[in-house]
Residue frames relative to the residue before (quaternion, step in Angstrom):
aa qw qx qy qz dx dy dz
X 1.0000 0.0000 0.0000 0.0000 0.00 0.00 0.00
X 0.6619 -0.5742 0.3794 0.2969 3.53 -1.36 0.47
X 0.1551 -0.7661 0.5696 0.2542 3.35 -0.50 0.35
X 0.1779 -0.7312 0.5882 0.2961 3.58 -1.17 0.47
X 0.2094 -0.7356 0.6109 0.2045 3.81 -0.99 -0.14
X 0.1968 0.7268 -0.6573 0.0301 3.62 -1.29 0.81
X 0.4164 -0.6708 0.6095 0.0712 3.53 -1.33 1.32
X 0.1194 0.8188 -0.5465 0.1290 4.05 0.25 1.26
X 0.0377 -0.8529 0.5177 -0.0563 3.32 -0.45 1.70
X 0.2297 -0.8874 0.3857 -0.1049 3.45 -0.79 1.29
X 0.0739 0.8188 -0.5691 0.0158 3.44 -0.44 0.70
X 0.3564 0.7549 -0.5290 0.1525 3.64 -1.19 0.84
X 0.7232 -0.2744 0.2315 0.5900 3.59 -0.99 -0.04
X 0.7026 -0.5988 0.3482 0.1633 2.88 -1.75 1.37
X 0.3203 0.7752 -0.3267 0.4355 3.40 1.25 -0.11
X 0.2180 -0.8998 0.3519 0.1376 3.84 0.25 0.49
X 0.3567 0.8882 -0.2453 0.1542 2.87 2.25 -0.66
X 0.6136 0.4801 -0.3431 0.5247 3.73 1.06 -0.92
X 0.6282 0.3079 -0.4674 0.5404 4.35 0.26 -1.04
X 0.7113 0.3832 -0.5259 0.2657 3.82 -0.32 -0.15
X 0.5064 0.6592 -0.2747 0.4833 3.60 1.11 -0.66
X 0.5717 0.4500 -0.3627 0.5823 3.48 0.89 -1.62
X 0.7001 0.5326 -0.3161 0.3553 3.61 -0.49 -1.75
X 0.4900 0.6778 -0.3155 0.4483 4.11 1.17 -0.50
X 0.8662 0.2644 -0.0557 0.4203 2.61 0.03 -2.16
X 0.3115 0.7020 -0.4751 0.4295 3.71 1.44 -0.08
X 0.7618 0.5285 -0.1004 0.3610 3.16 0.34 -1.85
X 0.5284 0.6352 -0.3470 0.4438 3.60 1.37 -1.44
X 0.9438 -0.0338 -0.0168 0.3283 3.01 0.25 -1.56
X 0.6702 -0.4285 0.0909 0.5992 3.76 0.76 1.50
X 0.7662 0.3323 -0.4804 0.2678 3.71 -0.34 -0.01
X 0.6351 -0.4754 0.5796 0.1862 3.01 -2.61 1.22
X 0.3707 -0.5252 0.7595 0.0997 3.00 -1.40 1.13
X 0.1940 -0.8080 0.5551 0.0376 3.73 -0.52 1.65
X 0.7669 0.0727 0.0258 0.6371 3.71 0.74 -0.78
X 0.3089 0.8015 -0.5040 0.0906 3.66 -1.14 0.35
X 0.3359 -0.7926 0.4833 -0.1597 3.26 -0.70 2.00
X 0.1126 0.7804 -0.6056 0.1072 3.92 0.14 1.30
X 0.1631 0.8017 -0.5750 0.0056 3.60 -0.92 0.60
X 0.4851 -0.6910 0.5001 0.1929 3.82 -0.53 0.96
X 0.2358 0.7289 -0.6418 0.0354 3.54 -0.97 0.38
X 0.5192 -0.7540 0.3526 0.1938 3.70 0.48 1.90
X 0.6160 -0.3113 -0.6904 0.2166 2.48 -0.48 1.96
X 0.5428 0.5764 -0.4179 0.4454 3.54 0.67 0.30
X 0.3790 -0.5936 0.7094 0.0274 3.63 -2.13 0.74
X 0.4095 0.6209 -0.6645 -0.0725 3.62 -1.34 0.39
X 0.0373 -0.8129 0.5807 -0.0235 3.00 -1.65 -0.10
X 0.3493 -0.7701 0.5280 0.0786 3.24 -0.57 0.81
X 0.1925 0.7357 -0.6404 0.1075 4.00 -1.02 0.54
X 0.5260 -0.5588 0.6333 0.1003 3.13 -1.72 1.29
X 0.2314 0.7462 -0.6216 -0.0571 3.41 -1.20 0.64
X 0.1198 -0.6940 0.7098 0.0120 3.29 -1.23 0.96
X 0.2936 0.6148 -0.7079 0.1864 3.16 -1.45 1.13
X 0.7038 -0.4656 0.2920 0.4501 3.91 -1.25 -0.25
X 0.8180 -0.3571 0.2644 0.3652 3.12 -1.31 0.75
X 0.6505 0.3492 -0.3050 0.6017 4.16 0.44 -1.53
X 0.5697 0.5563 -0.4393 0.4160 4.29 0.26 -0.91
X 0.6888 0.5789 -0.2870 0.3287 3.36 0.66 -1.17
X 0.7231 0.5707 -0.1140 0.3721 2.86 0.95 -1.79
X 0.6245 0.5204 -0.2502 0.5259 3.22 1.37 -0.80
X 0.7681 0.4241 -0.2644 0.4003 3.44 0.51 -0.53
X 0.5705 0.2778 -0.4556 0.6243 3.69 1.72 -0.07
X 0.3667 0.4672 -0.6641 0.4540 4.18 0.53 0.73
X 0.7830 0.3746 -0.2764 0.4126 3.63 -0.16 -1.18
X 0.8092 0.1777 -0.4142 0.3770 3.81 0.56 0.13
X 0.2508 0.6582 -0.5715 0.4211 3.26 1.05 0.92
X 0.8225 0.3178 -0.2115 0.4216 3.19 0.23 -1.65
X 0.4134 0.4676 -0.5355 0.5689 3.92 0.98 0.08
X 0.6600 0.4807 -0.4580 0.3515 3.89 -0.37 -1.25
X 0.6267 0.6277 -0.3496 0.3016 3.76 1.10 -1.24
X 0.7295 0.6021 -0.0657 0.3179 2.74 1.14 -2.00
X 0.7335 0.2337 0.0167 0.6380 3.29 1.40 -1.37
X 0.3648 -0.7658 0.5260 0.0619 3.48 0.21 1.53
X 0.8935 0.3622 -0.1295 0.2318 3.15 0.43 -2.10
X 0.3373 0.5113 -0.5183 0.5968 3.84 2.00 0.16
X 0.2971 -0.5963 0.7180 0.2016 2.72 -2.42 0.29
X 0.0947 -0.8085 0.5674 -0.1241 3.54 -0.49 0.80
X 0.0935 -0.7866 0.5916 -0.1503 3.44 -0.56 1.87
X 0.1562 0.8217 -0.5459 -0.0489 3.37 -0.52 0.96
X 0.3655 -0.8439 0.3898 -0.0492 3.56 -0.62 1.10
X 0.0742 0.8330 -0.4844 -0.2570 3.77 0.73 0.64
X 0.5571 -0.5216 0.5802 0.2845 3.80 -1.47 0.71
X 0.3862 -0.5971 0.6837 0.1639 3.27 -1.37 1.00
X 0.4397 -0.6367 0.5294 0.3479 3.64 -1.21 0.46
X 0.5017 -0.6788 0.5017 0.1891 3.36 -1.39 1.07
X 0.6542 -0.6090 0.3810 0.2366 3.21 -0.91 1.89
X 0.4582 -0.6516 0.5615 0.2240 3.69 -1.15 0.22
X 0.2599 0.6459 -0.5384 0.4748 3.49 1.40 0.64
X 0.1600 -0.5839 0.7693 0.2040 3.68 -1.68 0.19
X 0.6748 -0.5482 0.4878 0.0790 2.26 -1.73 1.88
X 0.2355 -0.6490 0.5917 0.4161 3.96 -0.33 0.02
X 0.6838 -0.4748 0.4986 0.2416 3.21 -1.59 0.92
X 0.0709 -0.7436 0.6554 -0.1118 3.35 -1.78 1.72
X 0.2534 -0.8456 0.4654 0.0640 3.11 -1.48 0.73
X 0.1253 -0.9615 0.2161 0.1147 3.32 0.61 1.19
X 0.0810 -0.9053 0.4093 -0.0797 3.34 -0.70 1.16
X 0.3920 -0.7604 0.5131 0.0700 3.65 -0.57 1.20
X 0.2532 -0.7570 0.5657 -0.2072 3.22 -0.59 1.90
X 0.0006 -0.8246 0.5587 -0.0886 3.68 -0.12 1.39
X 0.0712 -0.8453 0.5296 -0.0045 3.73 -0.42 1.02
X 0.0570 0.7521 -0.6353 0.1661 3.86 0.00 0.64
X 0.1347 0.6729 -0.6668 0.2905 3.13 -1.38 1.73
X 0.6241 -0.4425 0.4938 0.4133 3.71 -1.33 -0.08
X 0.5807 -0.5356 0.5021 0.3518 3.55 -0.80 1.77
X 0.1522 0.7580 -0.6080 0.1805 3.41 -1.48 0.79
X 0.3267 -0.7417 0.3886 0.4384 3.66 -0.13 0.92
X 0.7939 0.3953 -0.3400 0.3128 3.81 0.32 -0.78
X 0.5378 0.6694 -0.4976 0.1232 3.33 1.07 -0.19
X 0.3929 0.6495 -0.4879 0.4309 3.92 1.22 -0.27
X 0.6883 0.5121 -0.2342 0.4574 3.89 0.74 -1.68
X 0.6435 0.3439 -0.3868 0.5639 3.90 0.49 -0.53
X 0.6294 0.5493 -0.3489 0.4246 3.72 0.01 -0.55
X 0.7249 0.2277 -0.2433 0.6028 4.05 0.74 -1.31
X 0.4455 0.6185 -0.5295 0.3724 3.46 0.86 0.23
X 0.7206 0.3969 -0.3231 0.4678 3.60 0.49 -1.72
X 0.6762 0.4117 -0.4677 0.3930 3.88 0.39 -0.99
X 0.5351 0.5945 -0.4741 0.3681 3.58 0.63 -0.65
X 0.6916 0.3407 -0.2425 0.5889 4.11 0.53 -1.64
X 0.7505 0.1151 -0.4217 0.4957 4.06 -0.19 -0.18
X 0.4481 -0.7249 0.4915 0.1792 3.61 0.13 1.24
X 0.0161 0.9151 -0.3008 0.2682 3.31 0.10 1.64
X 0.2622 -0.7492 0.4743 0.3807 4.01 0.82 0.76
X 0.0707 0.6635 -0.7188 -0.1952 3.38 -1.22 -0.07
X 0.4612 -0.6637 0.5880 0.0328 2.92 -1.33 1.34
X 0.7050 -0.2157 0.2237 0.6375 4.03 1.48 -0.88
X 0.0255 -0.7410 0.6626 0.1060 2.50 -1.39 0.72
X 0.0747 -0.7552 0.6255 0.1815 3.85 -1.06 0.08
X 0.0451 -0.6051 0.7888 0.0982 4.04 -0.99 0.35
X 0.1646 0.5215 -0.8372 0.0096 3.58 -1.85 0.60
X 0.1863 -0.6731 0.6972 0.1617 2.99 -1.72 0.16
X 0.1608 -0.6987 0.6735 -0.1799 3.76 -1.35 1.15
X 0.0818 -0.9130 0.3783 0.1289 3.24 -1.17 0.93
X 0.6406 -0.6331 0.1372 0.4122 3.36 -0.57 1.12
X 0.4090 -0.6643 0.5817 0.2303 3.58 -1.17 0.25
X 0.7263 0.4388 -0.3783 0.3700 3.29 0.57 0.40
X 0.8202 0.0407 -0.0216 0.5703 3.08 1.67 -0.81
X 0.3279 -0.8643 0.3520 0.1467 3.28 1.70 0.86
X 0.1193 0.6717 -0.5842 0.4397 3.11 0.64 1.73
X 0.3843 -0.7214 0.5266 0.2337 3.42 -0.97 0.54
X 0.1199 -0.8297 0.5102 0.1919 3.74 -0.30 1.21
X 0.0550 -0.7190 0.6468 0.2483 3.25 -0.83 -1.05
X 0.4732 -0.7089 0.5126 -0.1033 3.09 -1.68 1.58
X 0.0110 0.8596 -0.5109 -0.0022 3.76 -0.13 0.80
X 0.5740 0.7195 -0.3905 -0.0175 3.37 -0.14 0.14
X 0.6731 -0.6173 0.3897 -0.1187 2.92 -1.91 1.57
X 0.1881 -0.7931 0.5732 -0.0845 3.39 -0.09 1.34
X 0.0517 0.8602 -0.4994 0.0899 4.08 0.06 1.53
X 0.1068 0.6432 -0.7402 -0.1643 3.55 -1.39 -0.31
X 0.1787 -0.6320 0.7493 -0.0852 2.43 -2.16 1.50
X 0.7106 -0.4846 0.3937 0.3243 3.09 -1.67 1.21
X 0.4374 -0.7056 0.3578 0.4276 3.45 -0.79 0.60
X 0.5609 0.5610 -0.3729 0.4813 3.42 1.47 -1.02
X 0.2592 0.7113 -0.5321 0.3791 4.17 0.45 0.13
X 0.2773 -0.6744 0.6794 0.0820 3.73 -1.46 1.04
X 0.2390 -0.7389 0.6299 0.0147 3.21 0.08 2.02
X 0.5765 0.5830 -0.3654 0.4408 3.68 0.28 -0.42
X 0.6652 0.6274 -0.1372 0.3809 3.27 0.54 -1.27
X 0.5411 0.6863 0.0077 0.4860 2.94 1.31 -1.95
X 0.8276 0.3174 -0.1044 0.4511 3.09 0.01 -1.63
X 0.5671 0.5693 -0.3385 0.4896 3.38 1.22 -0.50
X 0.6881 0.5019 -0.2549 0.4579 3.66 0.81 -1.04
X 0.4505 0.7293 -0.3290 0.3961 3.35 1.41 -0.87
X 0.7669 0.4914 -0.0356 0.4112 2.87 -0.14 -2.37
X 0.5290 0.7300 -0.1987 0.3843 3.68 1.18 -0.70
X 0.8124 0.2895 0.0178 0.5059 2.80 0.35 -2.01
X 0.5683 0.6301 -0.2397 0.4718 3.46 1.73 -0.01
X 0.7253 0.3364 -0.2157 0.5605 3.01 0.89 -0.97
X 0.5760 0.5402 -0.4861 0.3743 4.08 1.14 -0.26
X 0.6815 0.4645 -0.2322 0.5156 3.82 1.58 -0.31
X 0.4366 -0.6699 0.4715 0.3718 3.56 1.14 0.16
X 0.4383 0.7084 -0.4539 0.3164 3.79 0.80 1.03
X 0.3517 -0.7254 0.5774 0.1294 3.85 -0.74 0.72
X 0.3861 0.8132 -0.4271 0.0857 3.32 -0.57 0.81
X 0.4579 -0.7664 0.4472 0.0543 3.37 -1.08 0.92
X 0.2437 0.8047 -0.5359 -0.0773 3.73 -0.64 0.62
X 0.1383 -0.7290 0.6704 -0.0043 3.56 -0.99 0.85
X 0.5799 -0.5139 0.5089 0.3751 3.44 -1.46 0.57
X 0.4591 -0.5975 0.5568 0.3496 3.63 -1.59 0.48
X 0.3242 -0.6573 0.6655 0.1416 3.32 -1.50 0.46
């Protein structure tokens, strides 16, 4: 049978009540919740989630966030069906997890999607928090990056540019393949 795919991203009142509902009707009507990203920011909830399931499953589940979208004016709710992926092969990647830690700073997020942006770079995730230090109670901030690179890439090269553009911002940073 066909699979359909849809990518339904959400944001509202901290209250989780709608991803548990969603996660329901998933279940109601056969489809797998494939990927799915919930994060709290007091008073508000979002969260993103892949669903794949058959075609009528689908259908039922952009019925049911219509009629939520009706119900709950003030969330914003984006739902997006996924085109099926081409029968081309993807060229081979190698994924790797990029930790930056530095004094809290408004642009340091903007130099960082800058460099991945010029060494044209997937990102798989990103996260930025910020936390202050216990030794010298400075406010840091934390960045870290979740990448794939062509295998045929000049990790070396890379890492050199990395470490560079890190150290020209007073930034510490660490990269290691992903497990």
């Amino acid at each position: 049978m066909d699979q359909q795919k849809i990518l339904l991203s959400h944001s509202g009142s901290s209250n989780p009540g709608f991803y548990l509902e969603l996660c329901q009707e998933a279940s109601k009507h056969a489809c797998t919740i494939i990927k799915s990203h919930l994060t709290s920011h007091t008073p508000s909830c979002s969260f993103y989630t892949y669903i794949q399931g058959p075609w009528d499953g689908i259908a039922k589940i952009e019925a049911f966030v219509e009629n939520y979208q009706k119900a709950h004016p003030n969330h914003y709710t984006q739902l997006e069906r996924l085109k099926p992926a081409s029968n081309t092969q993807a060229s081979p990647h190698l994924a790797y997890q990029i930790e930056i830690t530095g004094i809290s700073n408004a642009h340091n997020l903007s130099h960082v999607s800058v460099f991945c942006n010029q060494h044209e770079l997937t990102l798989l995730g990103i996260h930025s928090s910020q936390y202050q230090s216990s030794v010298t109670g400075d406010n840091m901030q934390q960045i870290r990056l979740e990448i794939a690179m062509d295998f045929d890439a000049n990790l070396a090269e890379f890492r050199e540019q990395l470490l560079l553009m890190c150290d020209s911002y007073n930034l510490d940073v660490v990269i290691e393949p992903m497990r």
